[in-house]
Structure formats: structure tokens, C-alpha cells
C-alpha positions, -999 to 999 in steps of 0.1 A, spaced: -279 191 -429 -308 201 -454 -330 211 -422 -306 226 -403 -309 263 -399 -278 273 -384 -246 251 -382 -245 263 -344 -274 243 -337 -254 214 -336 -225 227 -322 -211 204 -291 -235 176 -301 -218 166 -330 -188 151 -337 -159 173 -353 -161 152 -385 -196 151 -387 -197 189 -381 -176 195 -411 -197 175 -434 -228 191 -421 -215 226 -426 -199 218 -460 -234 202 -468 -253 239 -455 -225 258 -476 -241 239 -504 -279 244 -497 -270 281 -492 -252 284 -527 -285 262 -542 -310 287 -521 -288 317 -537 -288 307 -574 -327 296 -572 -332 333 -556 -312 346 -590 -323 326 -615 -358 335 -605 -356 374 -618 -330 366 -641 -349 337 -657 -339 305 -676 -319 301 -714 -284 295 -724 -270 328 -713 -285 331 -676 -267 302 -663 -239 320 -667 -258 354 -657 -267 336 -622 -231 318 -613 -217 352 -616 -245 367 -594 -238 340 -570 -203 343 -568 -207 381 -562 -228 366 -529 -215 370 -498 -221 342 -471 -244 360 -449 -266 367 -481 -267 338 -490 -278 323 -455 -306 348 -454 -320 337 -485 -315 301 -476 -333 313 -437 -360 329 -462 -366 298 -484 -371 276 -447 -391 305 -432 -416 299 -467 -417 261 -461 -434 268 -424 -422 237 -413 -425 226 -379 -392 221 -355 -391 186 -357 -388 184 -392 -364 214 -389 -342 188 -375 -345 159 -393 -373 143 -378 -359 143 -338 -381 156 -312 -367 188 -300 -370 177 -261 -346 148 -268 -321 172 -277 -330 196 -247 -328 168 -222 -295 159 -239 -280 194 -231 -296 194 -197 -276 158 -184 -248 177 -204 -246 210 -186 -248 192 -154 -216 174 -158 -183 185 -153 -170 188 -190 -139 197 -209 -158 224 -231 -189 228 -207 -189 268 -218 -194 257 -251 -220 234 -242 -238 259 -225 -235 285 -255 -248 259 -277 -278 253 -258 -282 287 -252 -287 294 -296 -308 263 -297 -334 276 -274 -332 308 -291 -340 295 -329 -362 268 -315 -386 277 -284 -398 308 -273 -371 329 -255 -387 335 -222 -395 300 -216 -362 295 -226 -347 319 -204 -364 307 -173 -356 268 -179 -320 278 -184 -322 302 -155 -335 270 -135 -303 247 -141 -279 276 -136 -267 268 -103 -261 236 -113 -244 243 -147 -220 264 -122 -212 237 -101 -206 217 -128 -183 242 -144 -163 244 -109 -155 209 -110 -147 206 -146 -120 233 -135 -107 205 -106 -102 182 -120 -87 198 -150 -58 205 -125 -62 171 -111 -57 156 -145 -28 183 -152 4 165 -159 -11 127 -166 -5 116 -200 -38 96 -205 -26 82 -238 3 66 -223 0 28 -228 -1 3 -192 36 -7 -187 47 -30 -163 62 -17 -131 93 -31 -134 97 -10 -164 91 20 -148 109 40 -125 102 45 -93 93 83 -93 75 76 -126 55 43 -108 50 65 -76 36 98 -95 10 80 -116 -3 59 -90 -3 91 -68 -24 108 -100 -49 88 -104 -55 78 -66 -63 116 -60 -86 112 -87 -104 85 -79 -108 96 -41 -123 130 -59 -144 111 -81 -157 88 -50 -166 118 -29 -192 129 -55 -187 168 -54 -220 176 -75 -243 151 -53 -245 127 -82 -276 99 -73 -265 64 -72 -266 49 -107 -248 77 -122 -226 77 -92 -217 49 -103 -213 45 -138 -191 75 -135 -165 60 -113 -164 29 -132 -156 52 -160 -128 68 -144 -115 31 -133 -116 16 -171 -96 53 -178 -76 41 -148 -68 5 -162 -58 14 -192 -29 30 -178 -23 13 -142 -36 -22 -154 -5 -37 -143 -10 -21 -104 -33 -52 -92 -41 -28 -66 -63 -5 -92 -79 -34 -113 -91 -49 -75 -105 -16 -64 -126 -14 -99 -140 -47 -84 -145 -40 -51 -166 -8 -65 -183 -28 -92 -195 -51 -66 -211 -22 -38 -227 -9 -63 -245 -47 -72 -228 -51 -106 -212 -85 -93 -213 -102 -129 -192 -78 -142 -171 -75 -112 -165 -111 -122 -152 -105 -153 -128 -74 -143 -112 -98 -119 -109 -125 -143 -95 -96 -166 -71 -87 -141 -56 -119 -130 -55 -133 -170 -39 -103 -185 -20 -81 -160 -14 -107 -127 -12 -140 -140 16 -148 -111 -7 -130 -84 -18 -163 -54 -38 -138 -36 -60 -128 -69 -62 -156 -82 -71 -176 -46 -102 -146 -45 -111 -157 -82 -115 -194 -72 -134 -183 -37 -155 -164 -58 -166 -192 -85 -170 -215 -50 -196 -189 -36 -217 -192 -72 -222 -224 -63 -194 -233 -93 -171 -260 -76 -155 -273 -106 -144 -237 -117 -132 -234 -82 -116 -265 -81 -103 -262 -116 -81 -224 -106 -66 -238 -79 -52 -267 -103 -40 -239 -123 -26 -218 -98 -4 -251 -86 5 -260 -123 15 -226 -134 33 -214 -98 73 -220 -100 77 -219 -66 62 -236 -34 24 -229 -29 13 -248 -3 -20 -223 3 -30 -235 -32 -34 -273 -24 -47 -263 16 -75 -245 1 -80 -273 -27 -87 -300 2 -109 -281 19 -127 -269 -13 -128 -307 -19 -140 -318 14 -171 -288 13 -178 -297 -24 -177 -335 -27 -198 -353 -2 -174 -381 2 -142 -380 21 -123 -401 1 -121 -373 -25 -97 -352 -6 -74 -382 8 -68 -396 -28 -59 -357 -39 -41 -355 -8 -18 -388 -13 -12 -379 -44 5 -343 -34 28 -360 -11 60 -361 -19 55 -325 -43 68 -295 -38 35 -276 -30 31 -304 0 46 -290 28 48 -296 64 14 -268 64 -4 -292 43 4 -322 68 -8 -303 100 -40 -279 81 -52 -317 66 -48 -337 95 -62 -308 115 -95 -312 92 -94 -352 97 -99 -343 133 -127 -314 132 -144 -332 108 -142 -369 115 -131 -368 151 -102 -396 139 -74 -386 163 -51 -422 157 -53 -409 112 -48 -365 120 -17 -377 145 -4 -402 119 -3 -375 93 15 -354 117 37 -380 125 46 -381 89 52 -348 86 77 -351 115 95 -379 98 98 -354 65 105 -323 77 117 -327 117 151 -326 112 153 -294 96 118 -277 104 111 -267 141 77 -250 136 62 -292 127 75 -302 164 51 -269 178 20 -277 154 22 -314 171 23 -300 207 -3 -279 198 -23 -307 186 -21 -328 212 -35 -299 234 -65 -297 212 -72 -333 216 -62 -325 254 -35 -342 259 -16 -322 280 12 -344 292 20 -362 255 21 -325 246 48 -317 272 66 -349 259 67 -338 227 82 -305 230 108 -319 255 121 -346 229 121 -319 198 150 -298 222 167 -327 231 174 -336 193 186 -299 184 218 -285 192 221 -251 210 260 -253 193 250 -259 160 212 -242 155 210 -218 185 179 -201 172 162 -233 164 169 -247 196 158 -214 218 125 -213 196 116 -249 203 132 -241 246 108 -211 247 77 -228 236 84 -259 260 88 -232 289 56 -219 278 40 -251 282 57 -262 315 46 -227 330 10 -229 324 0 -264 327 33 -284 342 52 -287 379 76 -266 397 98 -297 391 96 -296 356 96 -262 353 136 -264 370 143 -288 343 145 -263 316 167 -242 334 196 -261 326 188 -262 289 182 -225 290 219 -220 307 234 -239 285 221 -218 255 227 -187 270 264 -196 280 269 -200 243 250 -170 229 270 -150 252 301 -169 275 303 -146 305 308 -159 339 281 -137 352 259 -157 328 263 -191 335 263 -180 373 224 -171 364 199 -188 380 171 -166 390 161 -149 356 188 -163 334 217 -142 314 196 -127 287 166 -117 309 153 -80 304 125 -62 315 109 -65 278 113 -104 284 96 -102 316 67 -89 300 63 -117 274 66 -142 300 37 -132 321 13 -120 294 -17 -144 289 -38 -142 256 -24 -110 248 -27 -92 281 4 -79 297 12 -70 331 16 -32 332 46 -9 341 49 4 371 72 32 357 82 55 323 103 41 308 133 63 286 136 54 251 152 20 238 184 16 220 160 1 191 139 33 191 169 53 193 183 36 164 147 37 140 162 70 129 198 62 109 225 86 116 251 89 98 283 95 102 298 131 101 327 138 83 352 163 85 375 151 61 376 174 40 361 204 56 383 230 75 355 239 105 332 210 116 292 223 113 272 223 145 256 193 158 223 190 143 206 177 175 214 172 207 214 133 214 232 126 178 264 113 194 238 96 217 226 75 193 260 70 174 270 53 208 236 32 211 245 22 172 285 14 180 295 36 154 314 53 181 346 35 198 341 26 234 368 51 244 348 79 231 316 62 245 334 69 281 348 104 274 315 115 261 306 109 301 334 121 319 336 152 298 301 167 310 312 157 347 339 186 350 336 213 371 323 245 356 297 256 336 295 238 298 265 235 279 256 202 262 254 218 224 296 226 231 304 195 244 285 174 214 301 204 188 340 191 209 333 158 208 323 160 169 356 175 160 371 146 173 355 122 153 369 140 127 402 148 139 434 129 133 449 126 166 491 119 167 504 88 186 514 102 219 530 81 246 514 80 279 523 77 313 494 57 327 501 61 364 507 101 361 476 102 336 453 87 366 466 108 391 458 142 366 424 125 357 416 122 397 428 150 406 410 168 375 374 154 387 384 165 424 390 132 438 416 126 468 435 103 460 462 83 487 497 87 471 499 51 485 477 38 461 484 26 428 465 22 394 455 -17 406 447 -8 438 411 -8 447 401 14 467 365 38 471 375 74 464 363 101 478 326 111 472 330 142 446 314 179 452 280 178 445 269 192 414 243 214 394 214 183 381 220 178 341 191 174 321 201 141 301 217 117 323 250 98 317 263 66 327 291 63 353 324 53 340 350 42 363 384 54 366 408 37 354 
């Protein structure tokens, strides 16, 4: 502070602490320079002490910093010293990086650097340096004004909480936030090189953390960044940051930690988090101890390490039917040993068979690795005879589809016919209709979609010959809900068009209404669709009164209505073809026939 000339010097480099201390400390040497200044004409004795406190209480603060600016002036002192001792340039370059970046109080920064090169250079030299990093003191500025909105609204203060303690608007805003600010960051508006690139997105990320730590999401992004930009080490440590602190439950984390420790050639550290990950997970984790064998069998160069681990897992929890086909799977790519991979899936069968359908496919599938087509076809065939299509329909037509897979592509014509009665039999019981069990060709559930599924090979399907309209499922992707007129004295207009539509493809709508809503367009005249949707709304809404109904006088109106001749022979249970109806004007949206009663 003793060699600073003007307390604006350090303006914006300083702390706002430090900058009081300096300027109380300048105060000082000001009020010393002042009273040296008087006591030199008034001289020294007992009464000019007083003489010269007076004086220098009489001094205003400007005098007193020209006198102090006169006393430096004598001294003649170079600009270094001016500032304690620090190399003018170092300060220059430090107001050059800081200009350049997009800062809160950039203006100020500018300002300052503006009086520095004023008391401590020569001016035009000055002026054309700063006239040189203009543009990109502008830029700067520009993006410092961004992201000031970007940042607008975001308490950064706010401590991490855990999102279950959040609400979902708050959870969704801040992740929101700070992912537009990030992906601002990342697009490097001012053409930052590399390194600084860098080290200013990591920045934003620890900002990030402090806030989102508990969004795995945003802790493995600040890895995946640390590591493109060849900071792996401390990507490393972020991700062991991560997964200790804020996802201690996270498998898929903490699987990447122990994949990472393996690539550093560290196999016990590897070896040691997938211990830990099966210790500490409450549930079943049968990826853990998979990925643990084969760890074991690429670290340790004799087998027998991974059978003794994997004996001792049987009968766990984490040792699921998974771990019985992905271990014996590895006995067979690795060793070649079909009798010990097909005993281990033979165990698993015993375990799990009864009440696990998927073990019965992985065998099949086995056996057709080790080629063994016809063992394969045996072994699907005997895993449907021991289900019931009564009791577990969905088991039972999971395990039936597969085998008709199999029988399809590799078996006879003969045995493809002896599915077909396992397939009626199931299909009687999903859905009892004569017309089904009378099925032969394509079976009582077949559908166009089906047929597709059953002819595609390794994901090629065989292509449609036709458009096809939209689905009941698509219809149904949007929910519709269900108007009500309770309490409203004139029902609103229909929405859209196809609402009642998709109320019928839902079964929101009775079946009687489902019909009327196709007679009702058929009638002779002119109606437009929007009316007959806005009637037919109304009567979802409407309380109707029980009326009785004479059914044969109610056929005959309904006959004649739709301009059909009818025999006054005939009655209601007669069947007999009516008369083709007038044609009529083409509708747009087609409707479904629906007989007369």
C-alpha cells in the first residue's frame, strides 16, 4: 500500500478485504505525507504538533493525495517498485486473460486496466494495446451478458439434495439449468483453445456437482469430459467421488469403476468392487458375480480360480439361473468342455425349471451352439409338455413359440403339424370360441402383425404389400378421456373428429353405442361428421328413461328407416338377404357394417 499511487490501481485485482486494508493503509500515508508537508514550514517544538494536526485536519483528501503524489513524484522511483516489487507486465498480462473472459464485473475490469496503463506506461502505447484486444474484450462482455441470463434464477448456493427430496418441478428445473449451461459452455462461444477449453468446463462441472451431485447423470458427464480431454487420473477420482458419496447403490457406476481399475492393469481393485458391490447390494445382482468370473478367468491364469468362486455362489442369492448359463457358456468358449458347460446347465434346470422358462430356451440355445440340432428340438418339446397352458398360459405360449421357431427353420413338415395341437389347445383357452378351435390354417389368434414375426429372419421382415390404417394400439397412445356432461347444461364441441373413434377402440364406449355410432352416418341425407360426433356426445352424457320397446315394430321402423324392403312375411329370426340399399355419397372415414337386428 506504501507504493501504491492510486487505490484504483488495484481495483478488480484485489480482493474486497484486501482492498479495504490497502486503502485504509493509503489514507494513512496521505495523512503522514500531509503533516510532514506542514511540519516542514511550520517547524518542530512543543507547540507545532499541535500547529500541524490542526493544519492537517483542515486538509481535504484530494490535498492531501497530491502532496502524498508529490512526495512519490520526488522519490523517482521506477514502476516496479511503485508496486511493491511486481513486474508491471505480470499485471498487464493478468488483465489481458481477464478482459478476455466472460466476467461478472468485466466493465470494471476493463476500467481498471484502462487507469493502470494510464499511471503506468505511456498512453499511446497504451491506447493501441488496448485498442488491440477490444474486439475481444466485446465478445467477452457479450457472453458474460448470456450467461448472466442463463444463470438467472439458479440459486448456486443451494446445497446437493437428494432427488427424492426434491420435487419434481424443482428436480426438473435445475437439471434443465444447468444442462443449458453446460451445452453453452461446451460450444465454446469465444473460440477458447483446448486447455482452457477445458479447464473452464471442468469448472462449470465441479460448480455443477456441488449442486446436482446426487444426478449420477452430471457427476458421469464430468468424467466422460475429464477423460476426452486426457485427464484420465482425475477422471478416476471423480468417479470414485461419485459412486462413494452420492451413488453408493448405483451397479452400473460402480460395474464402470471396477472395468476401469481392470483396464489399469489393477485386477485386485477390480476384483475387490465387484466383492463390494455383491456385499453391499440388498437385492439380487447376478451381473456383479457374471462379471466377477470372467474378471477371474482373464486375470488368474488358472481355471480353477473361477470354479472354486463359482461353487461357492451357488446356492446365493446373486447366483441365478444367468450365472448358470453365462459360466457354463464360458466353460465351453474357453475350454471346449461340452459334458461340464451342459452339466451346469442341467443344474440350473433342476433349480430353476419349474418356475423359470427363459433356463429351458438358454439350453436349446446351447445345444445349437454345440450343433446339436435335434437334442435342441428335444429339449424345447419336453419344457411345453411339463407346463400347463391352464395354469401358466404365458409361460407355456413363450416356451410353444420358441419350439415353433425351431421346428420351422431346421425341423420336418411332420413335426412342424405336431405343434399345432399344442397351439389349439392354448388358444381355445385364451379365447373359447368355436371359430377358434375350428382353426387350422393360421390358428385363432393369427393377425397380420403375427404373420410378419413369423417370416422375419435375422431381423428382416417380409414387406407389405399395402398401407395399412392406424392400429387400435396407436389409436390408443393418446389417452382420452372421458367427457362429462354432468354438470354442464350444453355439451362443448367435440375436440376432434375420431375422439368417439378412439373411445370405441378403448371400450370406454358400450357396444350399443359402438353400433349406432355406424348406423347413424348411414341415413339418408346430408350430415356432416362434426354433428354426428357433437349427437352422439350428448348421449354419453345424457340420462336416457327406461322406455319399453316393441322389438318386432322397432326392426321394421329401423328397415324401413335405412330404405330396406322388407317381406311382411318375415320375422325378426328369419334370415333372410335384404335388399341392396341406394347407393350413397363415399364418406371420408369408413365404418364398420353392423347388421340389423
Amino acid at each position: 500500500a506504501r507504493d501504491v499511487k492510486r487505490e484504483r490501481v488495484v481495483s478488480g485485482l484485489i480482493a474486497p478485504l484486501v482492498r479495504a486494508e490497502a486503502c485504509e493503509a493509503l489514507r494513512r500515508l496521505e495523512t503522514q505525507a500531509a503533516a510532514e508537508s506542514v511540519r516542514e514550514t511550520v517547524g518542530t517544538g512543543p507547540q507545532s504538533d499541535k500547529a500541524v494536526e490542526e493544519a492537517v485536519k483542515s486538509m481535504t483528501s484530494e490535498d492531501k493525495g497530491k502532496l502524498l503524489d508529490a512526495k512519490l513524484s520526488a522519490l523517482d522511483l521506477p514502476a516496479a517498485e511503485k508496486l511493491g516489487g511486481v513486474d508491471p507486465e505480470l499485471i498487464r498480462s493478468a488483465y489481458v486473460r481477464a478482459v478476455c473472459t466472460p466476467l461478472d464485473d468485466i466493465v470494471s475490469v476493463w476500467a481498471g486496466w484502462g487507469n493502470f496503463e494510464a499511471d503506468f506506461s505511456n498512453k499511446t502505447l497504451a491506447a493501441k494495446v488496448m485498442a488491440q484486444f477490444q474486439p475481444r474484450y466485446e465478445a467477452a462482455r457479450k457472453v458474460a451478458g448470456e450467461l448472466q441470463k442463463l444463470y438467472d434464477g439458479l440459486d448456486t448456493t443451494q446445497p446437493a439434495l437428494p432427488v427424492k427430496a426434491m420435487t419434481t418441478s424443482m428436480a426438473q428445473n435445475l437439471r434443465k439449468k444447468w444442462n443449458t449451461i453446460l451445452l453453452y459452455e461446451k460450444s465454446n462461444p469465444l473460440a477458447f483453445p483446448p486447455n482452457n477449453l477445458g479447464a473452464r468446463v471442468a469448472f462449470v462441472y465441479q460448480q455443477c456437482l456441488l449442486q446436482c451431485g446426487y444426478h449420477v447423470d452430471f457427476g458421469f458427464g464430468f468424467c466422460t469430459w475429464l477423460d476426452q480431454t486426457g485427464q484420465q487420473a482425475e477422471a478416476l477420482q471423480v468417479l470414485e467421488v461419485v459412486v462413494r458419496r452420492y451413488a453408493p447403490k448405483d451397479v452400473l457406476l460402480r460395474l464402470t469403476l471396477a472395468q476401469i481399475h481392470e483396464e489399469r492393469a489393477d485386477g485386485d481393485a477390480a476384483a475387490a468392487e465387484y466383492e463390494s458391490i455383491l456385499a453391499d447390494s440388498a437385492d439380487l445382482c447376478p451381473l456383479a458375480m457374471i462379471h466377477l468370473l470372467r474378471l477371474l478367468r482373464r486375470t488368474k491364469p488358472d481355471p480353477g480360480h473361477a470354479r472354486r468362486r463359482f461353487l461357492e455362489a451357488v446356492g446365493t442369492k446373486h447366483c441365478t439361473w444367468e450365472v448358470f448359463v453365462a459360466f457354463a457358456r464360458s466353460e465351453w468358449h474357453d475350454f471346449g468342455c461340452r459334458e461340464t458347460a451342459e452339466g451346469i446347465i442341467r443344474q440350473a434346470i433342476a433349480l430353476f425349471g419349474k418356475v423359470e422358462t427363459r433356463v429351458h430356451v438358454a439350453y436349446s440355445e446351447f445345444l445349437m451352439l454345440v450343433n446339436d440340432i435335434a437334442e435342441a428340438r428335444r429339449a424345447l418339446s419336453t419344457a411345453v409338455q411339463q407346463f400347463s397352458p391352464s395354469t401358466r398360459p404365458e409361460d407355456y405360449g413363450f416356451l410353444l413359440g420358441r419350439a415353433e421357431h425351431l421346428e420351422e427353420r431346421y425341423g420336418t413338415t411332420d413335426s412342424v403339424r405336431a405343434l399345432a395341437p399344442f397351439r389349439a389347445r392354448l388358444e381355445a383357452l385364451q379365447n373359447g370360441t368355436v371359430l377358434n378351435k375350428q382353426a387350422k390354417l393360421f390358428g385363432g389368434g393369427a393377425s397380420y402383425e403375427a404373420l410378419q414375426k413369423r417370416f422375419a429372419v435375422v431381423g428382416v421382415k417380409p414387406p407389405s404389400g399395402c398401407d395399412k390404417p392406424e392400429t387400435v394400439e396407436q389409436a390408443n397412445e393418446e389417452e382420452v378421456e372421458m367427457p362429462d356432461f354432468s354438470n354442464s347444461n350444453e355439451p362443448a364441441k367435440p375436440r376432434d373428429l375420431g375422439m368417439l373413434h378412439r373411445l370405441a377402440a378403448q371400450k370406454v364406449v358400450p357396444q350399443g353405442l359402438v353400433n349406432l355410432m355406424a348406423v347413424l352416418p348411414s341415413w339418408p341425407g346430408k350430415v356432416e361428421q362434426q354433428y354426428v360426433d357433437y349427437f352422439l356426445q350428448v348421449l354419453l352424457g345424457a340420462k336416457l328413461p327406461q322406455v319399453s320397446i316393441d322389438l318386432n315394430q322397432s326392426a321394421g321402423a329401423l328397415r324401413r328407416r335405412r330404405g330396406l324392403h322388407l317381406n311382411p312375411a318375415m320375422s325378426i329370426g328369419m334370415e333372410e338377404e335384404p335388399a341392396e340399399p341406394a347407393p350413397k355419397k363415399a364418406r371420408t372415414e369408413a365404418m364398420p357394417a353392423v347388421p340389423v337386428p
